[in-house]
C-alpha positions as CSV (number, residue, x, y, z in Angstrom):
1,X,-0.5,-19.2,-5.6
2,X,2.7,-20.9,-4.7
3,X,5.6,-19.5,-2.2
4,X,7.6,-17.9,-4.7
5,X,4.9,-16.2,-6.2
6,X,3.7,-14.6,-2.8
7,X,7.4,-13.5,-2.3
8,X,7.7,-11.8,-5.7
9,X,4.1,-9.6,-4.8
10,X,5.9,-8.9,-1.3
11,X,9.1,-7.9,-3.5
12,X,7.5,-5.8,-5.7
13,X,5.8,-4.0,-3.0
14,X,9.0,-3.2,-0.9
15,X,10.5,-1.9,-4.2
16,X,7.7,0.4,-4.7
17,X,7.3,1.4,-1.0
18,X,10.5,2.3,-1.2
19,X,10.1,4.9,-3.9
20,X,7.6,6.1,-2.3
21,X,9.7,7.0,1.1
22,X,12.7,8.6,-0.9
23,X,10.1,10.8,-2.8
24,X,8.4,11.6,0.5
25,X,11.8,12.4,2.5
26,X,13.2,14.9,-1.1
27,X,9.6,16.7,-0.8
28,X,9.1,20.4,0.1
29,X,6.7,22.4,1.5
30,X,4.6,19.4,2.3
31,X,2.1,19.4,5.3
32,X,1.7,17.7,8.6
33,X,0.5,14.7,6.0
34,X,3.3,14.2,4.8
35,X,5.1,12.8,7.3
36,X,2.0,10.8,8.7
37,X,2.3,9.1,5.3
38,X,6.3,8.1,5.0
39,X,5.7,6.9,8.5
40,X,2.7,4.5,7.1
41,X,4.7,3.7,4.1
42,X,7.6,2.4,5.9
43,X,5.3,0.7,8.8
44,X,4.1,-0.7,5.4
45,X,7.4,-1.7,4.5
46,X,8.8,-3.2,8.0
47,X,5.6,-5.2,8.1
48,X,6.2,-7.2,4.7
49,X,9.8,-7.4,5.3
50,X,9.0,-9.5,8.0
51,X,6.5,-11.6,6.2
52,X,8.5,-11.8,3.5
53,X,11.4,-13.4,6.1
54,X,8.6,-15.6,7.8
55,X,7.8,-17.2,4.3
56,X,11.4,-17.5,2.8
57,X,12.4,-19.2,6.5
58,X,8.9,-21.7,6.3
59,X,7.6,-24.7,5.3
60,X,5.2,-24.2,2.4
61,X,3.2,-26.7,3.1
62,X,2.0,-25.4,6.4
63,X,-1.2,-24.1,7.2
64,X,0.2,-20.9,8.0
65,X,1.9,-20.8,4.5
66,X,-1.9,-21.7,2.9
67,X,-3.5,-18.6,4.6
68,X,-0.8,-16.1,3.5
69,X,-0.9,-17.1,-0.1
70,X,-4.6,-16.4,0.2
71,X,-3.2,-12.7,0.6
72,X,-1.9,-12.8,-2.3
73,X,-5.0,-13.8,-5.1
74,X,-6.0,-11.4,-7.6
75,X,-7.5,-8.5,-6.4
76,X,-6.7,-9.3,-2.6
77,X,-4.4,-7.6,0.5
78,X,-1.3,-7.5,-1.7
79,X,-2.3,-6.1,-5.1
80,X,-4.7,-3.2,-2.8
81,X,-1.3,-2.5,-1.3
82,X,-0.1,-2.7,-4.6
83,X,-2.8,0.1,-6.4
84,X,-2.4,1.9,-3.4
85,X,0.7,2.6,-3.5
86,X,0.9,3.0,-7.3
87,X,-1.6,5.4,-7.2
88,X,0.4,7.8,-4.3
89,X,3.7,7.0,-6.6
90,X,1.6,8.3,-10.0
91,X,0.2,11.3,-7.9
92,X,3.8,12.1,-7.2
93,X,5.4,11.4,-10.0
94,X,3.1,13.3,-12.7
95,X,3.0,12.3,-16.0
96,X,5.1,8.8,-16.1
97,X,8.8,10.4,-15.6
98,X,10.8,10.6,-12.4
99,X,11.2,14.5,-11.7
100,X,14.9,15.4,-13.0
101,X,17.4,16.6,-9.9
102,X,16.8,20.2,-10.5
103,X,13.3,20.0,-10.4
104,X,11.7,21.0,-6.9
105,X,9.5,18.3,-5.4
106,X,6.1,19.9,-3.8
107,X,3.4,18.2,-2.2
108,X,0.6,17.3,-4.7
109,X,-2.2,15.6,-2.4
110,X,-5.3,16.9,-0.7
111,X,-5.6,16.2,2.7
112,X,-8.8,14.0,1.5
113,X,-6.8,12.0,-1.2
114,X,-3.7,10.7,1.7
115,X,-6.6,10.1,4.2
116,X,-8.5,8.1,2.1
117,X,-5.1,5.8,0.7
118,X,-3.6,5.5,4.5
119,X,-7.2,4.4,5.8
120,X,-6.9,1.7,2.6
121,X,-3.3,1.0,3.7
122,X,-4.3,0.5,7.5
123,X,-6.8,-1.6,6.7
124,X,-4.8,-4.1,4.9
125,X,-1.6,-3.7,7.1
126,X,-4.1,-5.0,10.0
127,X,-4.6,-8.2,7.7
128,X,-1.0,-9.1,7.6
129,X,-0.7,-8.8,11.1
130,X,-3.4,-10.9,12.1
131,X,-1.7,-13.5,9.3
132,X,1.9,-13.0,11.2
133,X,0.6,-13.2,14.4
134,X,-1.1,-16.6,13.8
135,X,2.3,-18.0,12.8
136,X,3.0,-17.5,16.4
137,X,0.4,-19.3,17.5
């Protein structure tokens, strides 16, 4: 997968992750899980902003460069972020439309649903910081 392409996944992803923290700030009468999740979401965020930086500011033809588009095959660290992500912004969204203004925003997850997507989200956010801290190296 070249540069570019890598950047557009990391794009997309801040886009949604985005979402995902204005739902999270707007909901009400949400649990102690709610904020344990905006906090992962924008670690999320802050973590491939900086990779996204790191890869715009590169040479792609770098070693460096080689393993982080490896992140970004089918199926692989970025599209899990991806369906993660999608799947928190479907739980919160319903049934495919954006809630209107009026309509109050509750807290639709079970406590095993969130811990199960921020383990997944851990989990990969580990992989992108072992691959920006090798660019150190």
């Amino acid at each position: 997968m070249d540069p570019l392409s890598v950047t557009a996944s990391i794009i997309a992803i801040l886009q949604l992750s985005n979402k995902i923290v204005g739902y999270l700030t707007d909901v009400k009468d949400a649990s102690r899980e709610r904020a344990t999740c905006a906090v992962e979401v924008s670690n999320l965020h802050s973590l491939l902003l900086n990779l996204r930086f790191h890869l715009e500011e590169g040479n792609a033809n770098t070693p460096w460069h080689t393993a982080v588009r490896a992140l970004a095959v089918e199926n692989g660290p970025l599209d899990q972020f991806k369906q993660a992500l999608e799947m928190l912004q479907t739980k919160m969204i319903g049934r495919g439309r954006i809630k209107k203004a009026g309509d109050m925003l509750v807290w639709k997850f079970k406590k095993e649903e969130i811990a199960s997507i921020l383990g997944q989200i851990e989990r990969l956010k580990t992989l992108v910081e072992i691959a920006l801290q090798r660019d150190h190296l």
